[in-house]
C-alpha positions, 0 to 999 in steps of 0.5 A: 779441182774438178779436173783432177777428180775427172782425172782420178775418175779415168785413171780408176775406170781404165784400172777396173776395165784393164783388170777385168780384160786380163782375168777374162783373158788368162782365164778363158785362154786357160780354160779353152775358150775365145780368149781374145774375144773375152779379153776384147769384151773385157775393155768395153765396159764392166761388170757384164763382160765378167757375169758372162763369161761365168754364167754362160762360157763357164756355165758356173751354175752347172759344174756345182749340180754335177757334184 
């Protein structure tokens, strides 16, 4: 029993860390910036690869006060 809940742990783990490293791909190649770094960034470990890259490549915070 517990090697399938290890089993289910990994094959979810690797789903969110694949996930997250094609948004930051396709997302960052769309937007101009070091593509390969982020989606390189994005298979290392989650959730602080996706914050960065909206709050300092992106800069979030700045596009909404120039409106």
């Amino acid at each position: 029993m517990m090697d399938a809940e290890m089993l289910l742990v990994f094959i979810t783990c690797a789903i969110i860390l694949i996930s997250q490293s094609l948004f930051l791909f396709i997302n960052a190649r769309k937007h101009g910036h070091n593509y390969w770094l982020w989606g390189i960034l994005g298979l290392i470990q989650a959730p602080m690869p996706t914050l960065f890259y909206l709050l300092f490549a992106r800069k979030l915070w700045r596009s909404k006060k120039k409106k």
